[in-house]
C-alpha positions in Angstrom: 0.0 0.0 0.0 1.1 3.8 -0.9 0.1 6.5 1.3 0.9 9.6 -1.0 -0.3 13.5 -0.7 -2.7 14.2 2.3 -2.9 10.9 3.5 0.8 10.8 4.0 1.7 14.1 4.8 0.1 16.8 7.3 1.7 20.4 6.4 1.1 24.0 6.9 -0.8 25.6 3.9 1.8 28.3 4.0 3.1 28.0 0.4 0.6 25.9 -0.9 2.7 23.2 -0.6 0.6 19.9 0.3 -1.3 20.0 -2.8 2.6 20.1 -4.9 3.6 17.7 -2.4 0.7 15.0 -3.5 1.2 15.7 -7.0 4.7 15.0 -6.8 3.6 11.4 -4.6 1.7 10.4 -7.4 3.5 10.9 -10.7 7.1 9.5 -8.9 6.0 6.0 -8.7 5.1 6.3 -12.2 8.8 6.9 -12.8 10.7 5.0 -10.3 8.6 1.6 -11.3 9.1 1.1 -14.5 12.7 3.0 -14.3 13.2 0.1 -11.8 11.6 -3.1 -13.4 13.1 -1.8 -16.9 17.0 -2.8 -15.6 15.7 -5.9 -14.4 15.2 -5.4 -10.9 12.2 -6.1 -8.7 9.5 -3.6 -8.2 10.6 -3.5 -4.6 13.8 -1.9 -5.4 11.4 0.6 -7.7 9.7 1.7 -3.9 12.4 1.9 -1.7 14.3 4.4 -3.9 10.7 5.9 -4.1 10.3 6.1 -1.1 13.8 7.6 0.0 12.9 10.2 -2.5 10.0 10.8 -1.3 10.7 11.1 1.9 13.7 13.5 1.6 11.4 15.7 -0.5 8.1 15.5 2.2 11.2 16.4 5.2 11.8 19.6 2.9 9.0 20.6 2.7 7.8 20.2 5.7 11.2 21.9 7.3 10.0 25.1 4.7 6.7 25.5 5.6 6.9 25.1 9.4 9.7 28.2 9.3 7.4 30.2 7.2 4.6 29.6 9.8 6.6 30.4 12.4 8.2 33.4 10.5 4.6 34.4 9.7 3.2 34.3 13.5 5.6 35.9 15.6 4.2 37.6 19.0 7.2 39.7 19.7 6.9 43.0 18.1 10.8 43.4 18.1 11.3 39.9 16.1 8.5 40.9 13.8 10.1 44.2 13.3 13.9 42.2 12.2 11.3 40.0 10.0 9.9 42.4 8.3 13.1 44.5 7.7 15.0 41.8 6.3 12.1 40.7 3.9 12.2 44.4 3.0 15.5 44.1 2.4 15.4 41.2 0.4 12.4 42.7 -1.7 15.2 44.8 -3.1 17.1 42.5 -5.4 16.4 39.8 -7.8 18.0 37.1 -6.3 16.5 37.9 -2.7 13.3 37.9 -4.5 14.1 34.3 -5.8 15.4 32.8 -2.6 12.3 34.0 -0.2 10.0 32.1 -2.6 11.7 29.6 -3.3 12.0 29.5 1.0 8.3 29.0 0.6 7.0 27.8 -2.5 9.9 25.0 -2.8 11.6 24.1 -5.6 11.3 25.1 -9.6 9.0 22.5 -11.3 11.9 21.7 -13.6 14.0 20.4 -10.1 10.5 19.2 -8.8 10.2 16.3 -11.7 14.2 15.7 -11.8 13.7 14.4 -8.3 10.1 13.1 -8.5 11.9 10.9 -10.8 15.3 9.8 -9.1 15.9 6.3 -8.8 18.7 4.9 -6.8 
């Protein structure tokens, strides 16, 4: 049995993240089956790699959207105050832009389906 998306993962919405997270459960064992079975090994060897994948990608995420959360919902007005100016700050350039959303919407889709479909 394969628990993937909601039923295998609880996560803040911060990011929109579960939804990306359950896609990216159910096209990988479309990959890492066949990708498996295709060099003549057992389907087994197919889920574990699966499954490490999958795993190291759900820790991720999870890791992303519990900072942003807590980020999000700080009660001191002093930390909120260093929050807010160093996301000001990063506002500013380019690639501060790209690394706070890439701090909360996760990877690219071109790095999302490179890894959905790692095997090994």
């Amino acid at each position: 049995m394969l628990l993937i998306g909601d039923a295998a993962h609880v996560c803040s919405p911060i990011g929109g993240q579960g939804l990306n997270l359950g896609l990216r459960d159910a096209v990988s064992p479309a990959a890492a089956l066949p990708a498996a079975t295709a060099r003549g090994g057992p389907a087994d060897a197919g889920l574990a790699a699966w499954r490490r994948t999958r795993r190291a990608d759900a820790l991720g995420v999870l890791a992303r959207t519990d900072l942003a959360t807590r980020a999000w919902t700080l009660r001191s007005a002093p930390a909120r105050a260093v929050r807010d100016t160093a996301v000001r700050g990063a506002l500013t350039t380019a690639a501060g832009r790209r690394l706070l959303a890439e701090a909360v919407a996760g990877p690219r889709p071109n790095q999302a389906v490179r890894s959905a479909g790692a095997v090994g």
